[in-house]
Backbone as a chain_set.jsonl record, in Angstrom:
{"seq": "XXXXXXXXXXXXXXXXXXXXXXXXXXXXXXXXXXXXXXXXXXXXXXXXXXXXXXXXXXXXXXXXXXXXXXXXXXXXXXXXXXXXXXXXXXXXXXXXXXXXXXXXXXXXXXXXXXXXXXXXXXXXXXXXXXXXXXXXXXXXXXXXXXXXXXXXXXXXXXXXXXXXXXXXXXXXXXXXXXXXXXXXXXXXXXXXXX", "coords": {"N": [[-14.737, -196.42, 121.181], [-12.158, -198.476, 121.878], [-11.756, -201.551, 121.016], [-11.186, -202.655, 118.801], [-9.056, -204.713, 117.121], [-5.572, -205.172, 117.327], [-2.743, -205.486, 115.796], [0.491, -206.649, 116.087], [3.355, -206.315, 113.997], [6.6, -207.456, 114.028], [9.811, -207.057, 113.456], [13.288, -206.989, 111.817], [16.371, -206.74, 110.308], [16.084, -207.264, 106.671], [13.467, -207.287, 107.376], [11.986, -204.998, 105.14], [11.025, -206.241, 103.144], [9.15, -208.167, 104.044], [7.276, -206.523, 104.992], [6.561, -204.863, 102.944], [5.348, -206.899, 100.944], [3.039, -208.103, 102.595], [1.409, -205.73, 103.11], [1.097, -205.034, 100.63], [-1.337, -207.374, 100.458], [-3.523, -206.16, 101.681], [-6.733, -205.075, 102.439], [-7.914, -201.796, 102.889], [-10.116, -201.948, 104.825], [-10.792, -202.858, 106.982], [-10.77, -202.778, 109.647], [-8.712, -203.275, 111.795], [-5.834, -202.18, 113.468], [-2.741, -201.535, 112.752], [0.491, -202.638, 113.664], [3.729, -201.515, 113.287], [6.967, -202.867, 113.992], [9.803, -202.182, 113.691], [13.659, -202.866, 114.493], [15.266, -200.489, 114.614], [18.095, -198.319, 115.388], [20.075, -196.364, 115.117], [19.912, -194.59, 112.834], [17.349, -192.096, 111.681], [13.9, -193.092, 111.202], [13.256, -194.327, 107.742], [10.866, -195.791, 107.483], [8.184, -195.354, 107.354], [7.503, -193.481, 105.34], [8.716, -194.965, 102.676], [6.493, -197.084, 102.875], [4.205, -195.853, 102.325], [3.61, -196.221, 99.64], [3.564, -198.731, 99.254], [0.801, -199.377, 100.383], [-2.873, -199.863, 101.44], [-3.785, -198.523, 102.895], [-3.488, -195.532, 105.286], [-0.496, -194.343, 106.691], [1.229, -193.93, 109.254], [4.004, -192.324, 111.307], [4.476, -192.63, 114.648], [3.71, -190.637, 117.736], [3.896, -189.547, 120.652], [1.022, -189.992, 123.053], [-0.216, -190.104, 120.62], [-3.435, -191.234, 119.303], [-4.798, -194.557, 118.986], [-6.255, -196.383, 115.868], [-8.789, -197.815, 113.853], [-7.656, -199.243, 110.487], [-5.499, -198.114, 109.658], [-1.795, -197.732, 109.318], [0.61, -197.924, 111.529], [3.992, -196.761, 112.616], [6.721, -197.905, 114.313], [8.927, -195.214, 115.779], [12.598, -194.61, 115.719], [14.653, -195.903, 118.07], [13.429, -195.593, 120.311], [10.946, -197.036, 123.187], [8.069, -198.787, 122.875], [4.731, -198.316, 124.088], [0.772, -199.019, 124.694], [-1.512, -197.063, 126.316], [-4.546, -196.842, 127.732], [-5.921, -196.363, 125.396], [-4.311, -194.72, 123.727], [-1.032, -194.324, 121.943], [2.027, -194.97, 123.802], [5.288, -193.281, 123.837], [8.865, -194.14, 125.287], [11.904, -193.404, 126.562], [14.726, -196.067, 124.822], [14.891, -199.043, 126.5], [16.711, -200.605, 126.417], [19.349, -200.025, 125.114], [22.034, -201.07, 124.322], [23.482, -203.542, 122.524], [21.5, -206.147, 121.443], [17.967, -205.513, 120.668], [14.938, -204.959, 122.384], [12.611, -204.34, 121.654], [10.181, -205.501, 120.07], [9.324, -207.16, 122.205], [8.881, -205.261, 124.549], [6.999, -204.29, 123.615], [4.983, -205.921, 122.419], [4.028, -207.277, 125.05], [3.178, -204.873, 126.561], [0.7, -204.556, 125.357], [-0.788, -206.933, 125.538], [-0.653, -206.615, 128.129], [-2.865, -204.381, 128.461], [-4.743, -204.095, 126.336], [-7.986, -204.34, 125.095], [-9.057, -205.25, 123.055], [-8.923, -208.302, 120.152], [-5.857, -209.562, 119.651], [-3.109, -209.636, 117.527], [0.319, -211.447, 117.089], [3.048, -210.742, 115.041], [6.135, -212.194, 114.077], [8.534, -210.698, 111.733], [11.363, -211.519, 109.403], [14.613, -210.827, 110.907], [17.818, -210.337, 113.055], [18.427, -212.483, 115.701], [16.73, -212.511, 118.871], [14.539, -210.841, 119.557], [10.694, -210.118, 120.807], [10.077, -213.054, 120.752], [9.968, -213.563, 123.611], [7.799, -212.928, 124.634], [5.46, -214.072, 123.81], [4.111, -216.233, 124.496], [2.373, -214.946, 126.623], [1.17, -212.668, 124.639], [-0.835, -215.076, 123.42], [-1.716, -216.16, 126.067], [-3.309, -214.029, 126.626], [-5.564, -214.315, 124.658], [-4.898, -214.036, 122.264], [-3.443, -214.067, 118.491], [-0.687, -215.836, 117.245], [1.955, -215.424, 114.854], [4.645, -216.751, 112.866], [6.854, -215.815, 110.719], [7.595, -217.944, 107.74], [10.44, -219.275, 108.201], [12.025, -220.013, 105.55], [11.108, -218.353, 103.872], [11.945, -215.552, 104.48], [14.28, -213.695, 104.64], [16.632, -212.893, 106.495], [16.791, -215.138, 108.756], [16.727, -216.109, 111.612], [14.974, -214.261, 113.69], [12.292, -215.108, 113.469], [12.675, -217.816, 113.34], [13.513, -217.828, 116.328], [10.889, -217.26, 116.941], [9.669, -219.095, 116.603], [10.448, -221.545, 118.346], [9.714, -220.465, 120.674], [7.467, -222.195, 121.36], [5.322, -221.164, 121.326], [3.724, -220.478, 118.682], [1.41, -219.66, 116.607], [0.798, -220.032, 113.756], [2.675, -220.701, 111.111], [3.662, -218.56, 108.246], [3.888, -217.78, 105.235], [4.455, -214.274, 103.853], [2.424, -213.162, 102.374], [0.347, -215.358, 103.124], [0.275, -214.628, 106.23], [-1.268, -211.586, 105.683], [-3.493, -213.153, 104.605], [-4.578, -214.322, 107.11], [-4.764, -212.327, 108.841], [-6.647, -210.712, 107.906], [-8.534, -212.93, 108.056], [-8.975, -212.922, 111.562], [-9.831, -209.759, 110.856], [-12.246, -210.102, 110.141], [-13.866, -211.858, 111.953], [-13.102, -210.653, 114.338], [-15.356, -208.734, 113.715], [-17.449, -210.171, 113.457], [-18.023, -210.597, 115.517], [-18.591, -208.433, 117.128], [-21.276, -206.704, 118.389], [-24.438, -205.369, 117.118]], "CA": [[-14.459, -197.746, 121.739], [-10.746, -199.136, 121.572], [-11.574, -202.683, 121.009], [-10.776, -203.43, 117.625], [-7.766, -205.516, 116.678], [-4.57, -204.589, 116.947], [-1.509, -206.435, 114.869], [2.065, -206.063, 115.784], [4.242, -206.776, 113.337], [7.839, -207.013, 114.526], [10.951, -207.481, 112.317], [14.346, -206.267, 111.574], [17.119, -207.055, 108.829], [15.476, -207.695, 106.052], [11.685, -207.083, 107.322], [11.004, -204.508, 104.458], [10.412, -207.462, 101.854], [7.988, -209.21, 104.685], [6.096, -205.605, 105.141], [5.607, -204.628, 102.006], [4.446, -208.205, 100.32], [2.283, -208.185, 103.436], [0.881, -204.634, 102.774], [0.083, -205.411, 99.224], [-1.98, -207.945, 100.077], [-4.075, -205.999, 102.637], [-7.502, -204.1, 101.896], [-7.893, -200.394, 103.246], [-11.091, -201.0, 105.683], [-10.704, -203.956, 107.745], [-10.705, -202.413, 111.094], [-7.47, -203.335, 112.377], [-4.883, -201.421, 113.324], [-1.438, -202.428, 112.155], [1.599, -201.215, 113.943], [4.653, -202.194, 112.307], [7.613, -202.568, 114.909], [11.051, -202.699, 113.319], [14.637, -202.096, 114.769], [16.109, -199.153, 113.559], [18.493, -197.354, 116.902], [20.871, -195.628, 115.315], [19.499, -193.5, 112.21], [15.926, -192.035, 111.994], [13.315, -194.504, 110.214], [12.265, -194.217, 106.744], [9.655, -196.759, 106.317], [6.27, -194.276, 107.304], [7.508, -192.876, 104.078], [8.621, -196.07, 102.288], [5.35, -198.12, 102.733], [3.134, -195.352, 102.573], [3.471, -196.697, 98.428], [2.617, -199.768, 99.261], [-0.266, -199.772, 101.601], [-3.846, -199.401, 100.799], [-4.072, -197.712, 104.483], [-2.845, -194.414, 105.492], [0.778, -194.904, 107.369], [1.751, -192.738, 110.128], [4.982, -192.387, 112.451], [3.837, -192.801, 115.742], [4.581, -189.846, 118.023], [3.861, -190.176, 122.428], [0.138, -189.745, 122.968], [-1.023, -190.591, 119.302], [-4.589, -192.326, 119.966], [-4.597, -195.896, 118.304], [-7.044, -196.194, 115.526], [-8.407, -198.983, 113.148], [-7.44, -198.84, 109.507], [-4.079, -197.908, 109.547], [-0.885, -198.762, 109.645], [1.045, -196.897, 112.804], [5.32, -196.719, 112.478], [7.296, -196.894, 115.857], [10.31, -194.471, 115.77], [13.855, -195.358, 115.668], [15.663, -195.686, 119.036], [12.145, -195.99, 121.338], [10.175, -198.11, 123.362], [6.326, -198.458, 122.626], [3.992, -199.111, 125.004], [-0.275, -198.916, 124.464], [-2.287, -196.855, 127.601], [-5.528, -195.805, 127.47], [-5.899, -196.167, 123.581], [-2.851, -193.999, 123.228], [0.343, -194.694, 121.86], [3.152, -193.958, 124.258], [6.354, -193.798, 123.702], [9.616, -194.143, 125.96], [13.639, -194.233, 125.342], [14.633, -197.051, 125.266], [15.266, -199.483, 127.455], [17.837, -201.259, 126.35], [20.248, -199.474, 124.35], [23.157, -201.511, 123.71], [23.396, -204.8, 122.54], [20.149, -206.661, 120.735], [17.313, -204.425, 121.257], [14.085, -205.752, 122.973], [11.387, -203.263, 121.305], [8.998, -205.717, 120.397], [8.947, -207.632, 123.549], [8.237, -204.846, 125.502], [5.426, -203.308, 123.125], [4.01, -206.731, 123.021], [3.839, -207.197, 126.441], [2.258, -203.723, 127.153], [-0.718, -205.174, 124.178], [-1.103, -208.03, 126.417], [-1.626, -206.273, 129.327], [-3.493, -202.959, 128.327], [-5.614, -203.79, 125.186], [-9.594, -205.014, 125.135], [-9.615, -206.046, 121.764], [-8.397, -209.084, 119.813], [-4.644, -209.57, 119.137], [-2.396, -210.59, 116.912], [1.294, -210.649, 116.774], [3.693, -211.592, 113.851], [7.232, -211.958, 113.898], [9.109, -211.918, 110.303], [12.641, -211.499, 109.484], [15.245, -210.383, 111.947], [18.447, -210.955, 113.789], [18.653, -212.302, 117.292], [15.463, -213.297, 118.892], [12.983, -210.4, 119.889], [9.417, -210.457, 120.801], [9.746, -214.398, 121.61], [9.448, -213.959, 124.991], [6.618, -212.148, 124.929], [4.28, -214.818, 122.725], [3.597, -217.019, 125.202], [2.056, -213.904, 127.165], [-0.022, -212.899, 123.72], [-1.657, -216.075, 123.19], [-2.454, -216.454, 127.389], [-4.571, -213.052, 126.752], [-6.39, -215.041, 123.927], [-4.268, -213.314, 120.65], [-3.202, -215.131, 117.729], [0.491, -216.089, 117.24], [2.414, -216.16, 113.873], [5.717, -216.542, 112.197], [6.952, -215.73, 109.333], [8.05, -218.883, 107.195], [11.946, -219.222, 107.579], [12.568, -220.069, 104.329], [10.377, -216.804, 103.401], [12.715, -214.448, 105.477], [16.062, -213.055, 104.247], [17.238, -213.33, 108.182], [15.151, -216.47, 109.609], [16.943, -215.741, 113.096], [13.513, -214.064, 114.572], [10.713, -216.316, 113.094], [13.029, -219.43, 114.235], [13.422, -217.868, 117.171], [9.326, -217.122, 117.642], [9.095, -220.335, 116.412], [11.365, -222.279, 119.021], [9.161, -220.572, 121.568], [6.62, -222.987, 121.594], [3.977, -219.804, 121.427], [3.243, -220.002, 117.669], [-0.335, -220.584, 116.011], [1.003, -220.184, 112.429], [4.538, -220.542, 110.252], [3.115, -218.367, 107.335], [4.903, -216.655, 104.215], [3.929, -212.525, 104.554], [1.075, -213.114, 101.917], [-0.41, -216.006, 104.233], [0.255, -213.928, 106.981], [-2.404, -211.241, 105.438], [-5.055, -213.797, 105.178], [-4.736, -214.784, 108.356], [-4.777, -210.952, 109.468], [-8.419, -210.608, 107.248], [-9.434, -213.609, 108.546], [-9.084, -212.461, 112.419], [-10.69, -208.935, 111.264], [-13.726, -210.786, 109.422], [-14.226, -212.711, 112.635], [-13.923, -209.448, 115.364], [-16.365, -208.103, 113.323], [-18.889, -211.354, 113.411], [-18.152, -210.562, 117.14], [-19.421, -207.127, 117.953], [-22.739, -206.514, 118.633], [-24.655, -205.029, 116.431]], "C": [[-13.099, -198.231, 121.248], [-10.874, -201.005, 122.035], [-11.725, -203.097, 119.787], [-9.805, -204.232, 117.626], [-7.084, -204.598, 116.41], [-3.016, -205.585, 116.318], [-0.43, -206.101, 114.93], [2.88, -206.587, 114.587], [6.027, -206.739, 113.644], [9.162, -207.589, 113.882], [12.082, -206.912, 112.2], [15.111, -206.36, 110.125], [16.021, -207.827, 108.17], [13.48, -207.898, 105.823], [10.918, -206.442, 106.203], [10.179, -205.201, 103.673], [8.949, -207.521, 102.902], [6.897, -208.127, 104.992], [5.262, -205.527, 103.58], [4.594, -205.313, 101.075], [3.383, -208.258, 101.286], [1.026, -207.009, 103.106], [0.128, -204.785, 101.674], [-1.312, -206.112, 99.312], [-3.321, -207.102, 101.513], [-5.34, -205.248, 102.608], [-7.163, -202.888, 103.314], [-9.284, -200.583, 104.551], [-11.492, -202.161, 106.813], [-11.035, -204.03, 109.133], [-10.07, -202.992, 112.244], [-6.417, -201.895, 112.783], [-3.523, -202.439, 113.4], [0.055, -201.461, 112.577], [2.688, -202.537, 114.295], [6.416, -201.969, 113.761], [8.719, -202.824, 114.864], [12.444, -201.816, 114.234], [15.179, -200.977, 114.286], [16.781, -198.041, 115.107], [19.236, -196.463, 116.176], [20.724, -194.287, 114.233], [17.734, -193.726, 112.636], [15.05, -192.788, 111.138], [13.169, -193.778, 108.981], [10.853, -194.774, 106.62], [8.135, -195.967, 106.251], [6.215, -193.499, 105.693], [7.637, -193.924, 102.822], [7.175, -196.94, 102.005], [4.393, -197.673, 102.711], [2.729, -195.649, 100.729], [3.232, -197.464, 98.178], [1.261, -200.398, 100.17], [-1.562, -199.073, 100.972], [-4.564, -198.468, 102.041], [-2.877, -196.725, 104.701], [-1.238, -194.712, 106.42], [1.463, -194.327, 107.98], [2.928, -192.994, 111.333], [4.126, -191.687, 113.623], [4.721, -191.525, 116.846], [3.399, -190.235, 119.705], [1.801, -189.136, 122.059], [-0.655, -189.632, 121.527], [-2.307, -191.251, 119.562], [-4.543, -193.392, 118.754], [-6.128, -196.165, 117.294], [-7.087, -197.225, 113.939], [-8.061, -198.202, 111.899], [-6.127, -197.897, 108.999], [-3.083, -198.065, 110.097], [0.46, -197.493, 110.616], [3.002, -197.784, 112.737], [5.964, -196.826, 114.145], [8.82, -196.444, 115.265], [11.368, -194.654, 116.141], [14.058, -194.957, 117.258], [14.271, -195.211, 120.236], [11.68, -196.759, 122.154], [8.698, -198.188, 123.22], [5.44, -199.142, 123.172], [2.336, -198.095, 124.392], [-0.952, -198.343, 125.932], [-3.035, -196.177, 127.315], [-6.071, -195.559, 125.988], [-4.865, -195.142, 122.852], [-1.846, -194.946, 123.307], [1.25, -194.105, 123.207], [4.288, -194.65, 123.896], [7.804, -193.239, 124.408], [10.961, -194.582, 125.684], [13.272, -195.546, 125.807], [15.173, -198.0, 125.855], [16.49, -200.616, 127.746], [18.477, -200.913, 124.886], [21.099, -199.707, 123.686], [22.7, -203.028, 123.603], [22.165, -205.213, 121.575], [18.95, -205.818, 121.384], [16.096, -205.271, 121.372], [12.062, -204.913, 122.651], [10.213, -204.189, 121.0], [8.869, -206.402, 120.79], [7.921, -206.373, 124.416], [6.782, -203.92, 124.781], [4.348, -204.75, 123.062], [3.24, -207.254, 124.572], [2.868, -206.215, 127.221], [0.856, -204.296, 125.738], [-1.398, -206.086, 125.038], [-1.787, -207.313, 128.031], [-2.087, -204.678, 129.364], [-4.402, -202.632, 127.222], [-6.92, -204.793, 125.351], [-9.564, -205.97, 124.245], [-8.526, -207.068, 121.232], [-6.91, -208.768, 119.447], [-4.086, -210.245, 118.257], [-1.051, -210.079, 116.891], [2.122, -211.459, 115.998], [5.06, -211.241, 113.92], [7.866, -212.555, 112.349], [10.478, -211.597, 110.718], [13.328, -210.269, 110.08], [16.444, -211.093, 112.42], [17.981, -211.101, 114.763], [17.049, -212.808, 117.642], [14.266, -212.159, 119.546], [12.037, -210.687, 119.866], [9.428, -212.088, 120.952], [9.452, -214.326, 123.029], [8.328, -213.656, 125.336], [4.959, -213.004, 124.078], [3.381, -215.393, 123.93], [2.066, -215.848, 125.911], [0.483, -213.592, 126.136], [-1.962, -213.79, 123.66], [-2.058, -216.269, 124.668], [-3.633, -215.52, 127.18], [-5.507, -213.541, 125.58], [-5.637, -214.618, 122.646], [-3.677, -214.62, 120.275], [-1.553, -214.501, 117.233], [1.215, -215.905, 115.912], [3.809, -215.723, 113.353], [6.061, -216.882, 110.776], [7.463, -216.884, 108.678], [9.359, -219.183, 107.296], [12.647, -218.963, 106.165], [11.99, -218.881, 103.485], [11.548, -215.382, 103.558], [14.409, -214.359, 104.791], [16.991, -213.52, 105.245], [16.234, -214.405, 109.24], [15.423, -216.225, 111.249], [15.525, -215.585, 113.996], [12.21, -215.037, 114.769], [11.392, -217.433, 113.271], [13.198, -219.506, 115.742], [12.156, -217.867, 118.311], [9.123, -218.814, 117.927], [9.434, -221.628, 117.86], [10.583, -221.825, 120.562], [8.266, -221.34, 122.378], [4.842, -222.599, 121.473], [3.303, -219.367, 120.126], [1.75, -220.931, 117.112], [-0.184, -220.841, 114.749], [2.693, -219.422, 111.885], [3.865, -220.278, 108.968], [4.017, -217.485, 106.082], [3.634, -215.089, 104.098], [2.622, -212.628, 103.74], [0.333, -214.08, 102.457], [-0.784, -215.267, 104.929], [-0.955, -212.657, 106.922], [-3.348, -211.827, 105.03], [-5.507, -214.205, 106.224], [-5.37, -213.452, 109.374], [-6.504, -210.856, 108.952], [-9.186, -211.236, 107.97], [-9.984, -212.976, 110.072], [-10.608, -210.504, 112.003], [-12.307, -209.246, 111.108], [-14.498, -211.645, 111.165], [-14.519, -212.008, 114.182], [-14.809, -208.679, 115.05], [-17.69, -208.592, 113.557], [-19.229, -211.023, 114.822], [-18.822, -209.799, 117.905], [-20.582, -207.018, 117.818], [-23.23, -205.71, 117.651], [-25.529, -203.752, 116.728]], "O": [[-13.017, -198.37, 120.028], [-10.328, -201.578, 122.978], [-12.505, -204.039, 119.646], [-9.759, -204.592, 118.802], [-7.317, -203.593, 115.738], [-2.59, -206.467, 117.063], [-0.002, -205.314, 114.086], [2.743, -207.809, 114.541], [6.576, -205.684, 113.327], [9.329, -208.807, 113.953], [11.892, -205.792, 112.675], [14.577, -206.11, 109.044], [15.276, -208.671, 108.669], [12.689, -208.281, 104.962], [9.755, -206.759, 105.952], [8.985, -204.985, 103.464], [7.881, -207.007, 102.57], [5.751, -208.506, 105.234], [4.145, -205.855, 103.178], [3.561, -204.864, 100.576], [2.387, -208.576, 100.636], [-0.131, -207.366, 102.888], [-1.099, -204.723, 101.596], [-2.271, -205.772, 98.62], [-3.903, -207.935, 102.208], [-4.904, -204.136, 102.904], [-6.469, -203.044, 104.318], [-9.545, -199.581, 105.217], [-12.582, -202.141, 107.386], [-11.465, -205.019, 109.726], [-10.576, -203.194, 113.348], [-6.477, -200.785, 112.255], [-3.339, -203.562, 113.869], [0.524, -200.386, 112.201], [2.705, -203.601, 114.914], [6.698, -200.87, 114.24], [9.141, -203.608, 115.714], [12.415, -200.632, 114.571], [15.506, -200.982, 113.099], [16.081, -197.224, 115.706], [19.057, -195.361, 116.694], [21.203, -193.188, 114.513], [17.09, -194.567, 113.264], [15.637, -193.191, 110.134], [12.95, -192.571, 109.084], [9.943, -194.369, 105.896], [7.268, -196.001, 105.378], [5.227, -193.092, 105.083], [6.775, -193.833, 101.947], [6.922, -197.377, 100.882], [3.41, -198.376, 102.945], [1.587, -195.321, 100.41], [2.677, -197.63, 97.093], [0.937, -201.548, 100.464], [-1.529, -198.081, 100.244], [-5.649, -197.888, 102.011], [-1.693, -196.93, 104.431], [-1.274, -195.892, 106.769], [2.531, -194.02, 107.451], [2.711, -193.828, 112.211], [3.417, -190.681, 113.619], [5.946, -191.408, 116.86], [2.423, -190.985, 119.746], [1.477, -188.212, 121.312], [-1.725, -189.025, 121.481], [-2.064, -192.16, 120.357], [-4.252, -193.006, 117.622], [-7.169, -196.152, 117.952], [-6.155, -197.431, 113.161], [-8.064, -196.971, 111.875], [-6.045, -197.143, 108.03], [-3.071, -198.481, 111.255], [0.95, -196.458, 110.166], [3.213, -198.995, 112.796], [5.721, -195.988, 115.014], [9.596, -197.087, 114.559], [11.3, -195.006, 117.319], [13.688, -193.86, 117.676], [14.544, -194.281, 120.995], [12.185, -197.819, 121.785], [8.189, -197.172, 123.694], [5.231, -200.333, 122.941], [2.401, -196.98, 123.876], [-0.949, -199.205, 126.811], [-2.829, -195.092, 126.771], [-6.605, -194.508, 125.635], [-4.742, -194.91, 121.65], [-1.636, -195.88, 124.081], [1.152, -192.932, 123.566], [4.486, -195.848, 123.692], [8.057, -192.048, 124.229], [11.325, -195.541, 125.003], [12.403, -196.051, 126.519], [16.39, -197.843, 125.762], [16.953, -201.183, 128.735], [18.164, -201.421, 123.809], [21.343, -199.09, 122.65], [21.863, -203.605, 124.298], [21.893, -204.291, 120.806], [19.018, -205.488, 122.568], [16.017, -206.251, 120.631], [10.956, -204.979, 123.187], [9.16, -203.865, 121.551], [8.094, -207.088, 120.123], [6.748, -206.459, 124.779], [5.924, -203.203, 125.297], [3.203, -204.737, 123.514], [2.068, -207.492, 124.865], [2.075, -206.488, 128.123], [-0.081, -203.565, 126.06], [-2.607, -205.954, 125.23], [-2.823, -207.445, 128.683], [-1.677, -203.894, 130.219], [-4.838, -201.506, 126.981], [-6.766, -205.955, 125.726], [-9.879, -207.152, 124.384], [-7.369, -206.936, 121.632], [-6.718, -207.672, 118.921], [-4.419, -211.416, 118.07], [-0.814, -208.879, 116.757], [2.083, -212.685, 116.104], [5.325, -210.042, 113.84], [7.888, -213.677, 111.843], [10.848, -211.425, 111.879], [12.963, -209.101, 109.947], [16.42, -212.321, 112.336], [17.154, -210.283, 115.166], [16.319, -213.372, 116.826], [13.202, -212.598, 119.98], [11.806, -211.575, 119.046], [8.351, -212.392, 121.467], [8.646, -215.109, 123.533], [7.823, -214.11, 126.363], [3.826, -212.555, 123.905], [2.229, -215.063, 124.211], [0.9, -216.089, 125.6], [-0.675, -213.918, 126.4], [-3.162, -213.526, 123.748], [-3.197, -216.729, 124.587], [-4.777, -215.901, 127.428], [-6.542, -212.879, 125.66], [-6.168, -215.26, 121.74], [-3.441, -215.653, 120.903], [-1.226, -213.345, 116.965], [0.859, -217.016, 115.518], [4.144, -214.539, 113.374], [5.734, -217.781, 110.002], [8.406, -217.052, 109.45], [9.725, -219.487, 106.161], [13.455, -218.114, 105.787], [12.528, -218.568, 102.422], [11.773, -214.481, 102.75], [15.348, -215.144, 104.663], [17.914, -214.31, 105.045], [15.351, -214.302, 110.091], [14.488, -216.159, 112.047], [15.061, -216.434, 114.757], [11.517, -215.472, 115.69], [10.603, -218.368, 113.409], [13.13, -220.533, 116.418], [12.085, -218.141, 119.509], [8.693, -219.484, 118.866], [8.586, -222.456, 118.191], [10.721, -222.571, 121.531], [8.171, -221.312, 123.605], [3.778, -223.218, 121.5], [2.565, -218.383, 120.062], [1.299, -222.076, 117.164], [-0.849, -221.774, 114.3], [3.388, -218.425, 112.08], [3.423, -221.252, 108.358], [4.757, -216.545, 106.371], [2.413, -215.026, 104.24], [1.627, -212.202, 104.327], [-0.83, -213.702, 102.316], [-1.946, -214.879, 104.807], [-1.646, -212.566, 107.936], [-4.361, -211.128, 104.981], [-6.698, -214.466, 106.395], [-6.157, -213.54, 110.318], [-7.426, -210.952, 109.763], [-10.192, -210.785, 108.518], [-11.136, -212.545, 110.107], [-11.67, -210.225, 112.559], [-13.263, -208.788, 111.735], [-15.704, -211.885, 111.227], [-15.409, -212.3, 114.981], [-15.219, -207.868, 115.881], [-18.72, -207.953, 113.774], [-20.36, -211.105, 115.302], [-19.45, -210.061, 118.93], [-20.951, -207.392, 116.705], [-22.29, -205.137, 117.1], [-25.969, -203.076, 115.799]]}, "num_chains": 1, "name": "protein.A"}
């Protein structure tokens, strides 16, 4: 069944701080999945290797046809686009190459319209304004909204720009942000049938 929760996280300059304080605070069996959605076009990522030290969940770079699965935390790959079909990952160049890159717009967007289960999506620190356009969208399919604190964020750019959308449910610093994430799984859990 692919209706657990799924959690974007989407961030750039300066996101590692807002992952890994986030990570820390996160248990291992929650039954989320957590897929982490930072810029990176022009070298290849580190962080699947990076945060696999701070996570109490396994932490895998996401490769095209991956199936989506709770309890861990899923990487997208530098210079991509990432879209959800079928409980698979896919993944496609990407679609806008030059200029500010639009990666997690269009992976939120495909969440919104291709996933069963509860959402959530979190924008922390970042230039420029990704994934805002795509909130509003979120929260219509019933998912929960949140940005990272400004004053939390190294680069407030993104989370002022979520914020300015009008599409946010919570302005949280990254260890908020994982109670809020618990709370949601504690609450698709109360949900499923038994």
């Amino acid at each position: 069944m692919k209706d657990f929760p799924i959690v974007c996280v989407g961030g750039s300059a300066g996101g590692l701080d807002a992952y890994i304080r986030l990570l820390k605070n996160l248990p291992p069996d929650m039954g989320v999945a957590l897929v982490i959605v930072n810029h990176i076009t022009l070298v290849a990522t580190q962080l699947h290797e990076v945060l696999l030290r701070f996570s109490s969940m396994p932490v895998t770079l996401i490769t095209d046809g991956l199936p989506v699965s709770p309890n861990q935390v899923f990487i997208i790959p530098s210079n991509r686009d990432l879209h959800v079909q079928d409980g698979l990952f896919r993944l496609a160049p990407i679609s806008k190459p030059y200029g500010w890159p639009d990666v997690i717009t269009v992976f939120l967007r495909s969440l919104s319209n291709n996933w069963t289960g509860q959402l959530m999506a979190v924008i922390v620190s970042g230039y420029d304004g990704d994934g805002a356009e795509a909130l509003c969208g979120i929260r219509e399919a019933g998912g929960i909204t949140i940005a990272q604190k400004p004053a939390t964020a190294s680069r407030p750019d993104m989370p002022q720009s979520a914020i300015e959308s009008g599409c946010i449910d919570f302005v949280l610093s990254p260890e908020d942000i994982a109670q809020q994430i618990v709370r949601l799984a504690k609450t698709a859990g109360a949900a499923k049938p038994s």
